[in-house]
Every structure is written in C-alpha cells, then in structure tokens.
C-alpha positions in Angstrom: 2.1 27.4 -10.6 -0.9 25.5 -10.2 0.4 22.3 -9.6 3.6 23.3 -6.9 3.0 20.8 -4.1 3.4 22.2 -0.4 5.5 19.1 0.5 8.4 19.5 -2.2 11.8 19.6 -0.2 10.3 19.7 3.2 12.0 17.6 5.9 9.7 15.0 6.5 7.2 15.0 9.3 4.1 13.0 10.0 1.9 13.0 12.7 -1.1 10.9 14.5 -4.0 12.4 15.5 -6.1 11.4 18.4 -9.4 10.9 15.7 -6.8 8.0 14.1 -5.6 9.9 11.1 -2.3 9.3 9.6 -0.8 12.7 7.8 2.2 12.6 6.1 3.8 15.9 5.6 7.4 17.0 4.2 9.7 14.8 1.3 11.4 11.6 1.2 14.5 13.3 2.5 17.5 11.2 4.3 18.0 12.9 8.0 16.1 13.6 10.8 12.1 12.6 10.1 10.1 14.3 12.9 6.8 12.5 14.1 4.0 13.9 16.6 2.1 11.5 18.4 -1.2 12.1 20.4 -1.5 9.9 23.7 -5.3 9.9 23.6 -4.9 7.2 21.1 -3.5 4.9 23.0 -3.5 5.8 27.0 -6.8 4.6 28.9 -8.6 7.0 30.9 -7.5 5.0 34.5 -4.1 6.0 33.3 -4.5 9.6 32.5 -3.2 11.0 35.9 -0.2 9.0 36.3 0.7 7.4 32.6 3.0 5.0 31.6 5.8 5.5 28.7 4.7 4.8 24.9 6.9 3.1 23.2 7.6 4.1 19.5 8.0 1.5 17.0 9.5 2.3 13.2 10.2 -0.3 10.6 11.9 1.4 7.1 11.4 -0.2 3.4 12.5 -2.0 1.6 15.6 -2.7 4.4 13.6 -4.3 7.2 15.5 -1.9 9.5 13.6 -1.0 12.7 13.8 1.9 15.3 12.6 2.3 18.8 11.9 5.0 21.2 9.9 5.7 24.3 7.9 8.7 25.1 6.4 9.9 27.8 3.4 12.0 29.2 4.0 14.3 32.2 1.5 13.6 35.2 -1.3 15.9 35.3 -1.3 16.7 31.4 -3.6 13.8 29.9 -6.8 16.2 30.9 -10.1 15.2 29.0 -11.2 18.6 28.0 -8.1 19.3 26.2 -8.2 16.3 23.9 -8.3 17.9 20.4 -8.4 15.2 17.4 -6.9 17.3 15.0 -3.5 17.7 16.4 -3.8 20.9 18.3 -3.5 19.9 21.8 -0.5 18.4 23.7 1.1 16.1 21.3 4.3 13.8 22.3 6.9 14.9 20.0 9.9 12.8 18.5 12.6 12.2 15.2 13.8 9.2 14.0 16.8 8.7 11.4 15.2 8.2 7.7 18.1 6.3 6.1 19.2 6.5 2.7 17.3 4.1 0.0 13.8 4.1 2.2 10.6 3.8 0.2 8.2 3.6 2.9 7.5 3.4 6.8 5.8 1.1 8.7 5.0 2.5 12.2 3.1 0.6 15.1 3.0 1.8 18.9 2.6 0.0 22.3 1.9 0.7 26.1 2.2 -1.5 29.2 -0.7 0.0 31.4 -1.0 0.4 35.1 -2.6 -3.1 35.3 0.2 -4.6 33.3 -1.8 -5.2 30.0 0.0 -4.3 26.6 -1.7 -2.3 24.5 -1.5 -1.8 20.9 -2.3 1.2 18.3 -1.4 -0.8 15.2 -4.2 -0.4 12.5 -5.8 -4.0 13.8 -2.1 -5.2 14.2 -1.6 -4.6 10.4 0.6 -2.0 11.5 0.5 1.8 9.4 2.4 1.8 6.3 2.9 5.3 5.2 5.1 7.2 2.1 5.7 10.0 0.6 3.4 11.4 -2.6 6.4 14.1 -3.4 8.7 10.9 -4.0 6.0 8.1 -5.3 4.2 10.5 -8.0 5.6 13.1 -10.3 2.7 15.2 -11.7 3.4 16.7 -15.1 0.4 18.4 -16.2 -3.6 18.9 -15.1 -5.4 21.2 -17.5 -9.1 21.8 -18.7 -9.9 22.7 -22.1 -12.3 23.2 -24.7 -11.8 20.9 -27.5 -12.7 22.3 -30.9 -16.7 22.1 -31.8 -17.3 20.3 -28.5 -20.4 21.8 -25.8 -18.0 20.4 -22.8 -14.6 20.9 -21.4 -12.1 18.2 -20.7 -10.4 18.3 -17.4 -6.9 16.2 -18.4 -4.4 15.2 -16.2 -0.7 13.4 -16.8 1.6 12.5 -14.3 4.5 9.8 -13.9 5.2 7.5 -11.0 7.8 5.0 -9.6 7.5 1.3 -11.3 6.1 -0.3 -7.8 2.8 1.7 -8.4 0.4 -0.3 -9.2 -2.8 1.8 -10.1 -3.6 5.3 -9.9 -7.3 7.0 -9.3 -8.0 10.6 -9.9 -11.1 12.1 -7.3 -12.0 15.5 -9.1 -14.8 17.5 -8.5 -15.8 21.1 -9.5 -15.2 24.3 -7.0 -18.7 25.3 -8.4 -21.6 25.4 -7.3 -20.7 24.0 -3.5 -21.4 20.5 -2.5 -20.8 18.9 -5.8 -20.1 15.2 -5.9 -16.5 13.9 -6.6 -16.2 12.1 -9.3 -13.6 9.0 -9.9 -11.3 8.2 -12.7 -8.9 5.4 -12.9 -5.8 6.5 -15.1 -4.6 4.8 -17.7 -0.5 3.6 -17.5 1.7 3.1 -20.4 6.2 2.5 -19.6 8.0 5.7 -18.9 11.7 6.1 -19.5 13.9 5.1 -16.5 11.7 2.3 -15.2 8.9 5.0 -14.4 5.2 4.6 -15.3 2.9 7.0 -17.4 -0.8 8.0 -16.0 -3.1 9.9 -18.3 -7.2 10.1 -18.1 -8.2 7.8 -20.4 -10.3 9.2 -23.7 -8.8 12.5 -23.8 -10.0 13.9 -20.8 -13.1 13.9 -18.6 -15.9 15.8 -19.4 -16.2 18.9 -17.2 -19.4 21.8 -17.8 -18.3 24.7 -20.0 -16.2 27.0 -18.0 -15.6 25.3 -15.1 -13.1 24.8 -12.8 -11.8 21.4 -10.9 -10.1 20.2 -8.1 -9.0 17.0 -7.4 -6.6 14.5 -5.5 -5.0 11.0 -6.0 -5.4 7.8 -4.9 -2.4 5.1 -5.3 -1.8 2.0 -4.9 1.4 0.1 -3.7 1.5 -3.8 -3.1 -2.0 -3.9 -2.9 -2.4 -1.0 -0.3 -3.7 2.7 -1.1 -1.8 5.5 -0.1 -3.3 9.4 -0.7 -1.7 13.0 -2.4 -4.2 15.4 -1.4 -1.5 17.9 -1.3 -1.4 18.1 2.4 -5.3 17.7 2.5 -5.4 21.4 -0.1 -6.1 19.5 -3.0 -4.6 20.3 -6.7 -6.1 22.8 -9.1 -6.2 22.5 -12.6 -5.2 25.2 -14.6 -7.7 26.4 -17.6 -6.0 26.9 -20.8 -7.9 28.6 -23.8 -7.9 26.3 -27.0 -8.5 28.4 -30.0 -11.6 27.7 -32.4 -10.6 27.6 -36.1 
C-alpha cells in the first residue's frame, strides 16, 4: 500500500508546460500515447493574434522511428493573461501511436513565424528524451526500522530496474518538522535474475531520528542522462515496521 504508484497501467500521457517542464504521466503501454502541448513555449508574442501551426516532432527508442503532426492555435486564443505555466490554461492537445518494443521518446517541436524564421523548443537542440519510471524501475520494498540496541532508525529501500540503468539516487527527506533538507543516497547495484539490476541503500539503511517518518523520490540514470520517479511529483512513502527488541 505504501508503495502503489499512480502511474501503474495508465495509458500514457505527457505533457509540456509553458514554465518548460516535462511530466510524464501514465505506463509504457503500446497504443494511443496522448501529449498536451502549451503554445506559450514556443509562439512569440507578434504572433499571438494570428499564429502559425506547430509542428510536432516524435522520435521512439531504440527503433529510430519518427512521427509528425501539426497543431494549431485558433486566432484570438493566445491571450497573455491566460498563460498558466502549470498546464491549466488552453493547451494544444494530441496522440501519437507508442509502438510495440519502445524504451524511450525523444520529442522536439518547431514553428515557422510570421516573419518566416524557424523556431525551435528542443532543450538547446538536444531535443527531450523522456521514459517511463513504471517500466524502467520496479520498487520492491522502502521501510524504516529500528534495529536492535540502536538510538536511530534506518530508512531502507530495494528496488530492481532494467539492465540499461546505469545508476540510481534516492532523495529522502523527513515529513517532520516542515522544511527539512533532502538528503541524497546513491544505491548500491548487484545482477538481478532476467538481466535486471538490484538497488539497495548501502550499509543497511540510512540513518533516520527515532520515530520518524520519510518521503522520498528517485533519480536515474540512462546513457548518461537522468530521468526522475517522483510518483507523479506525490513522492513515495516508506512504511514503518516495528522490529522487536529481544
């Protein structure tokens, strides 16, 4: 119970935010992947009353397969005042076909303006790579105990992952009392059956204050690039569990 993940068996959907946020909602599922795009990103304001199309630009892993769609804005609709940069206001809204076998996205957009100049929303022309946690990472177990004759807890966590992940790094930090820093912890790996990989918090836990409680997320890496499972940005908690003293 308090590890379910709000993403497991979702269709997938991901959307872009005018404050240039990437989030990644749903499961790797094959089918229709829905995606929500804000124009604000991209459109200049000498474009807002009359705007050109977007195009949409997908590129799927590890096939090289690539997808392409335009959208566009209504006249009258790109109004200051109504740009919200968390995805509330008027959002362009399309699907794409996620085929069978795909591990990750890449997405990158464009738009020709009313001068003629291209413009691009494509992380610095890196382009956004994106995945999915629910596919990538497993997690198993996150508990915090009381060893016998120790003054601390230990907050432990254990979770397996595909082969291509490269590193793992556990954020926690405690519900109580508010504002407390996160801490950092890079998991240790070990070989999984199946071609998986094992994480575990290295030294039998992390030391925690007696009684406390713990949140935390993780941070991955694939082929050198970090990708994020904040649960859809609620975070995991770890469940307490009573060791009995002898």
């Amino acid at each position: 119970m308090m590890l379910t993940r709000r993403s497991a068996g979702r269709r997938p959907k991901i959307t872009f935010t005018a404050d240039f946020h990437e989030l990644v909602h749903g499961d790797l599922i094959p089918g229709p992947c829905r995606f929500r795009y804000d124009p604000f990103r991209i459109i200049p304001q000498y474009d807002y009353a009359n705007p050109q199309p977007i195009k949409y630009h997908v590129r799927f892993h590890p096939s090289g397969g690539e997808w392409e769609q335009e959208g566009t804005c209504p006249p009258g609709v790109l109004k200051p005042y109504l740009l919200d940069v968390a995805g509330q206001g008027f959002m362009l809204e399309s699907s794409f076909p996620m085929p069978n076998g795909c591990e990750e996205l890449e997405f990158w957009f464009s738009y020709v303006d009313s001068k003629g100049q291209t413009l691009w929303d494509s992380a610095g022309g890196s382009n956004y790579r994106l995945r999915f946690p629910t596919h990538d990472l497993a997690l198993e177990r996150a508990q915090i105990g009381t060893p016998p004759n120790s003054a601390v807890d230990k907050l432990e966590v254990e979770l397996t992952s595909l082969g291509v992940v490269q590193s793992v790094t556990l954020r926690s930090r405690l519900t109580q009392p508010a504002g407390q820093p996160r801490k950092e912890t890079e998991l240790v790996k070990s070989s999984a059956p199946g071609g998986r990989t094992a994480w575990i918090t290295p030294d039998g836990g992390i030391d925690v204050p007696f009684g406390s409680t713990a949140v935390f997320d993780l941070v991955y890496t694939v082929s050198g690039r970090k990708f994020t499972d904040d649960n859809e940005g609620t975070w995991y908690l770890a469940e307490r569990v009573i060791t009995p003293h002898k």
